[in-house]
MARLUM-790604 format. One record per residue (C-alpha): x, y, z; residue number from 1; residue in one letter; chain. Coordinates in nm, 2 decimals, always signed. Layout:
N
R, X, Y, Z, seq, type, mol
R, X, Y, Z, NUM, A, A
...
END
This chain:
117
R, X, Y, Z, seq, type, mol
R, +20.60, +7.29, +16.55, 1, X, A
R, +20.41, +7.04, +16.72, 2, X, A
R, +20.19, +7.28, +16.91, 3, X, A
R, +20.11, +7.42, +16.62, 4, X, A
R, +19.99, +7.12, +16.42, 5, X, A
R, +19.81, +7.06, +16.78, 6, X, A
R, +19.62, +7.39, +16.72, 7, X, A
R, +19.54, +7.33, +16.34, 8, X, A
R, +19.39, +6.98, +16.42, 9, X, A
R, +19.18, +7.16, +16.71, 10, X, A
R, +19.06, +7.43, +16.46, 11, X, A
R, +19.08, +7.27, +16.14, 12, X, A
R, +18.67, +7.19, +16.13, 13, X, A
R, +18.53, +7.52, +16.27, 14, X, A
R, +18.32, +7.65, +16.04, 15, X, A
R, +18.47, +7.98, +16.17, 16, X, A
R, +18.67, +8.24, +15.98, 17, X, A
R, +19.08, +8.20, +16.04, 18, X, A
R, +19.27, +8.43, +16.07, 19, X, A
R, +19.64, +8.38, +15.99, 20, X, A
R, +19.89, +8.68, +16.07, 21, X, A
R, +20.32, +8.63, +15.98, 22, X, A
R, +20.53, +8.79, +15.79, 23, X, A
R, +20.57, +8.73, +15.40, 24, X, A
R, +20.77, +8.41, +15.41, 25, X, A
R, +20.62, +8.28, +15.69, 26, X, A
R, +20.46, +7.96, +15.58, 27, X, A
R, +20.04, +8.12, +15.63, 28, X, A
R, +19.97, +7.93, +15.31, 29, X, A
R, +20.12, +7.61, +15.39, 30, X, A
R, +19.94, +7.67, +15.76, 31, X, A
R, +19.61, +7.74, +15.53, 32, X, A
R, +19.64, +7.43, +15.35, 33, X, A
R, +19.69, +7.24, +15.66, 34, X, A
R, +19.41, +7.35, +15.78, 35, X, A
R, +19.21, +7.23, +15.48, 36, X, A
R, +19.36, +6.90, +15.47, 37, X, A
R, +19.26, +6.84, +15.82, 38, X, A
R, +18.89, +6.96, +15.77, 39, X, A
R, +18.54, +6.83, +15.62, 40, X, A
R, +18.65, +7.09, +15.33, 41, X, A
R, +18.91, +6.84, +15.24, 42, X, A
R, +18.77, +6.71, +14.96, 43, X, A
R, +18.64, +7.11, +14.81, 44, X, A
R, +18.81, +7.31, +14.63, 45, X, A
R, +19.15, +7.52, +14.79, 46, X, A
R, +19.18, +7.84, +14.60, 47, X, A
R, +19.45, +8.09, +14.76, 48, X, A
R, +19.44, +8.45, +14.61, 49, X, A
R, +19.69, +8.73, +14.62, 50, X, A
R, +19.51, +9.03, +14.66, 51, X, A
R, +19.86, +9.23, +14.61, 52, X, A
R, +19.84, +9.04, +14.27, 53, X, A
R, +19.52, +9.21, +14.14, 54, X, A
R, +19.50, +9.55, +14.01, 55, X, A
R, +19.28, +9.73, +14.22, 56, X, A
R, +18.98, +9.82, +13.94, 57, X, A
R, +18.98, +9.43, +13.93, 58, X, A
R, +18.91, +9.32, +14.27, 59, X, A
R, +18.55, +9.29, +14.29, 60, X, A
R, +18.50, +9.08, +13.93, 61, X, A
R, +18.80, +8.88, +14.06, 62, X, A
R, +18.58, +8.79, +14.38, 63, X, A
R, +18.22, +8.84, +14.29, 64, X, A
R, +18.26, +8.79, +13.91, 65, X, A
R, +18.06, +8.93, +13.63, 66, X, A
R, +17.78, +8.86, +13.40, 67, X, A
R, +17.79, +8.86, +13.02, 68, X, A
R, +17.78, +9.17, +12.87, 69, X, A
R, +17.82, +9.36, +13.22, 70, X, A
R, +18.01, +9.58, +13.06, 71, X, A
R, +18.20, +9.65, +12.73, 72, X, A
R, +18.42, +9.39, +12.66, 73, X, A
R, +18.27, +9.10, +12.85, 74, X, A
R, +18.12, +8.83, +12.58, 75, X, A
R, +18.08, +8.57, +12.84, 76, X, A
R, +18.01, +8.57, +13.20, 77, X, A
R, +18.33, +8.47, +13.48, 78, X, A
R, +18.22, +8.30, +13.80, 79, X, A
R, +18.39, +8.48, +14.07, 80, X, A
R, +18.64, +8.35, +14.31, 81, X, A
R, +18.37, +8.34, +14.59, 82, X, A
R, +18.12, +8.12, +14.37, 83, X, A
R, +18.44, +7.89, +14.26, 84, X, A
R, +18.54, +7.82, +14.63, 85, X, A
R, +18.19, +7.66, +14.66, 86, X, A
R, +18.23, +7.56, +15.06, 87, X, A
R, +18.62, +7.49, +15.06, 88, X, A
R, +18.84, +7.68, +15.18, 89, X, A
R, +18.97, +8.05, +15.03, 90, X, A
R, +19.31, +8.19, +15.12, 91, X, A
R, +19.33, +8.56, +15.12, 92, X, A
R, +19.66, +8.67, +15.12, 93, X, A
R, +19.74, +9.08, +15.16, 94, X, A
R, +19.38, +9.14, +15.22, 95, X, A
R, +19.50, +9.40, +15.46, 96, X, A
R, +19.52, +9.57, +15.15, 97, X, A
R, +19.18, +9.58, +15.02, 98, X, A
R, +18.97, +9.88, +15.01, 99, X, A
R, +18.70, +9.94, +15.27, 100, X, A
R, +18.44, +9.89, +14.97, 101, X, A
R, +18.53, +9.54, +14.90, 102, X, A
R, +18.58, +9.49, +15.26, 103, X, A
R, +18.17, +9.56, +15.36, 104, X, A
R, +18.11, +9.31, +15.06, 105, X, A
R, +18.32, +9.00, +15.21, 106, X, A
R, +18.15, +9.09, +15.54, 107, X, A
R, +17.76, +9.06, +15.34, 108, X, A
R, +17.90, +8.75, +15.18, 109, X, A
R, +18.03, +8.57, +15.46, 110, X, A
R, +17.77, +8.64, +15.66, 111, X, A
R, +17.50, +8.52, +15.41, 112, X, A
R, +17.71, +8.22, +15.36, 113, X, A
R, +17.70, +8.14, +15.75, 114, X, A
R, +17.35, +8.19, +15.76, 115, X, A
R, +17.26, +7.99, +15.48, 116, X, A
R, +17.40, +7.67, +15.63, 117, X, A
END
């Protein structure tokens, strides 16, 4: 256990991507809020998301969200979780699961992000 709070302290400011791999049950939340606890994202928002959670027609306004009156139904517009995360730290879990679609647009994102800053 100590090693492992050794690595987290080590990582826990890279502005680098983390991945976290265990089995369901494993603690790779409580490891990703660790890791935010520890780094200049400390005091930005944590927002962990279960992608098994989320119908897959939702994914992309769950992430990117939607603009009033993007489609039928929508009166106001919904910041996605991407734009609510705002440079803390976002906990994907089951994104293993996510369609390749949705996969090429967390790649554009994150890479715009990076090369924003």
């Amino acid at each position: 256990m100590r090693e492992l709070f050794r690595l987290i302290d080590k990582v826990a400011d890279s502005p680098s991507t983390i991945l976290i791999i265990g089995e369901t049950g494993t603690g790779k939340k409580l490891i990703a809020k660790a890791l935010h606890a520890r780094s200049g994202r400390k005091n930005k928002p944590f927002i962990a998301v279960n992608r098994g959670a989320i119908p897959e027609n939702l994914v992309g306004s769950e992430f990117f969200g939607y603009e009033k009156e993007a489609f039928t139904g929508s009166v106001t517009s919904k910041p996605g979780k991407l734009e609510l995360v705002d440079r803390g730290t976002l906990f994907l879990d089951e994104i293993g699961e996510i369609k390749k679609t949705h996969r090429l647009n967390f790649y554009v994102c994150c890479r715009n992000e990076v090369s924003n800053e």
